[in-house]
N, C-alpha and C positions, 0 to 999 in steps of 0.2 A: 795545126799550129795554134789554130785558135782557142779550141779545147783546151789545149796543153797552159797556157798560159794562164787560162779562166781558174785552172786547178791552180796554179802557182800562186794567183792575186789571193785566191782562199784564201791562202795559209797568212794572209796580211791582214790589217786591221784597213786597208783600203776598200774602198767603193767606189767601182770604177763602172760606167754605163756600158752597154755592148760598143756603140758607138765607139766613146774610150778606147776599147779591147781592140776594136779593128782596126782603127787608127795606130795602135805600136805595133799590131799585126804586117799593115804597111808599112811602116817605118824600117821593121826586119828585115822585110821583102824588097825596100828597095836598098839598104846597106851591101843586103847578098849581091844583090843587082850590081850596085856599082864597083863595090872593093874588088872583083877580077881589074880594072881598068884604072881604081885608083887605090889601090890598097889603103882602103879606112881602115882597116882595124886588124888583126892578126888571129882572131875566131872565128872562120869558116862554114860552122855549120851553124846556120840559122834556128834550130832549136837549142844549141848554146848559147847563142845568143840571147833568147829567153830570160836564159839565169845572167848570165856573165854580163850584159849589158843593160836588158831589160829591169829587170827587177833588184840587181846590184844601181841603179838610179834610182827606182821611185823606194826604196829601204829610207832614204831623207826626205821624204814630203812630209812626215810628219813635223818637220824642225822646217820648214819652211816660212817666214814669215814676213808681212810687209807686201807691197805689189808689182818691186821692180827690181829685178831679180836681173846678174849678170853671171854668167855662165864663163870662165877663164879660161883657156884652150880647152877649147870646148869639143875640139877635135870631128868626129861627122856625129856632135850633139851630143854630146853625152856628159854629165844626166839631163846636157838640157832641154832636148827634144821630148822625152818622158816624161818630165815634169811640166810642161809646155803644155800636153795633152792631158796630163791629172788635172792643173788648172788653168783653165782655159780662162777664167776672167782676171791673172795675172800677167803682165809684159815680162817677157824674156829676150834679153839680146845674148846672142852667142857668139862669143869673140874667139877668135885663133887668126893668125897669120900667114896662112897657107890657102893660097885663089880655090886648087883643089877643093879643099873641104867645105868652104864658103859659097862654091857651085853644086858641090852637095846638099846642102843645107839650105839654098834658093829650090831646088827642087821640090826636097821633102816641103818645103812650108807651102809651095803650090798645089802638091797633089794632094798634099792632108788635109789644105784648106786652114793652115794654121796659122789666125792673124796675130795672133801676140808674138808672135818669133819674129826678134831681128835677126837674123845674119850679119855679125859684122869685121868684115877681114882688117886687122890692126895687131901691130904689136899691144901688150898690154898697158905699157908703158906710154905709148903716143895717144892712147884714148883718155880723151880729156869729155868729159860727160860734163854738160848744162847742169844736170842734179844727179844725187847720189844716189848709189843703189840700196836698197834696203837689206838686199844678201846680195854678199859676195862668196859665189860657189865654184870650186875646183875637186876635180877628180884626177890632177894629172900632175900637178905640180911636185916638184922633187923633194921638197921642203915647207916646212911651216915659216920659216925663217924666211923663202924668197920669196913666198907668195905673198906675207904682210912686209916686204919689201916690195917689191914690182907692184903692189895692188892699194898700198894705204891711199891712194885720192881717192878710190874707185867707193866709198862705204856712203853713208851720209849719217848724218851726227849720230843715231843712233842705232845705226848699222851693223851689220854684222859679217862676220868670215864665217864661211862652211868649208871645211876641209876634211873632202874621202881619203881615208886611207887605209891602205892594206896591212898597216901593222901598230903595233902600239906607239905613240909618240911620245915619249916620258921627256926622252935626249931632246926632242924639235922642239918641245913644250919650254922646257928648261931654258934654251937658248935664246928664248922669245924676247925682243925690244920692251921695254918697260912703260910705252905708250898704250899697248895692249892689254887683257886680260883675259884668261881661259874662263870662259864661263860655265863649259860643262864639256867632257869628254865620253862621247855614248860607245856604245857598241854595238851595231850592226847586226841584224838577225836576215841573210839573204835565203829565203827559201831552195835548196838543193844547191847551194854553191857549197863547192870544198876548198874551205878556204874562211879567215878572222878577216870583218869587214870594220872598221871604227870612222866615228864620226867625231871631230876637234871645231869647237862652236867658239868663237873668241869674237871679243870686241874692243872698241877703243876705248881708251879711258880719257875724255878728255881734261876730266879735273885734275889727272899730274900734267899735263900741256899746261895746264891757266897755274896749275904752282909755280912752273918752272916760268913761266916768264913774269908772272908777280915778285919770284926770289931775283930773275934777273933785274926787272927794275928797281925794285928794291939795293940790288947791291950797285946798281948806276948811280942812285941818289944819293949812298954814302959816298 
């Protein structure tokens, strides 16, 4: 597996140490491990998993930026645990709602030895964070539309949303709140996956926030 993997990173502009390599080696090994008992994820064979979870997460490390990085059903890690191990001198918390996947997730960051991972069981919604995240990152979410709803506290001033998605989002783009803005819409290059991978990079604008409420007192004073 390990080999197999090391050929995959090739094919990326990444640089990943052995160390690195053996650490998502374990991460694989223990997903296979647990999904018979808690069904994490619906890919089975752990050299699919390689493509379909491994390297379908770290395809967005290059757009990663800032040091405190929130991972939104995050489900058993993913991308967050990858990206976890790309940069180890950045804090990742992994949020999902489900005790299951969050005693997943207490594991992997014991046996990997992985101190910037939080685990953290919450809706998205009731997590009220001291300070803001620098990315706000999702692979799961159903929408562009619900995840800059459910997620706008979660940014900080000049924060950002990452949003994986499996298809193009022209229609989710479109529908977007006017607080927001698309800063770049990439496209994904997953080595051996079959299948269009895209990546929707948006942040807040908060100069039409400070309009709307400078027109709002403005029209109080008339």
């Amino acid at each position: 597996m390990l080999e197999n993997l090391t050929k995959l990173v090739a094919q990326t502009s990444l640089q990943l140490s052995e160390l690195q390599l053996q650490q998502l080696v374990q991460y694989v090994q223990l997903l296979d491990k647990w999904n018979g008992a808690y069904n994490l994820t619906s890919v089975r064979d752990p050299e699919e998993m390689l493509v379909k979870h491994i390297m379908d997460s770290l395809v967005v490390a290059p757009y990663i930026q800032g040091e405190r990085i929130i991972d939104v059903g995050t489900g058993p890690g993913l991308p967050g645990i990858p990206l976890a191990i790309c940069f180890p001198e950045k804090q990742f918390t992994l949020l999902d709602s489900l005790g299951k996947r969050i005693r997943f997730l207490n594991q992997v960051k014991l046996q990997l030895g992985l101190k910037n991972v939080t685990p953290l069981q919450s809706r998205v919604e009731d997590h009220q964070p001291e300070q803001g995240y620098d990315v706000v990152l999702s692979r799961a979410f159903a929408s562009l539309s619900d995840m800059i709803g459910w997620c706008a506290h979660l940014p900080a001033t000049n924060g950002q949303f990452l949003a994986m998605k499996g298809a193009q989002a022209q229609e989710e783009i479109a529908a977007l709140p006017d607080f927001v803005k698309v800063v770049a819409s990439e496209t994904l290059q997953v080595p051996e996956l079959n299948g269009q991978r895209f990546l929707v990079i948006v942040q807040k604008t908060e100069q039409k926030t400070e309009q709307k409420i400078v027109q709002k007192v403005a029209i109080q004073a008339d």
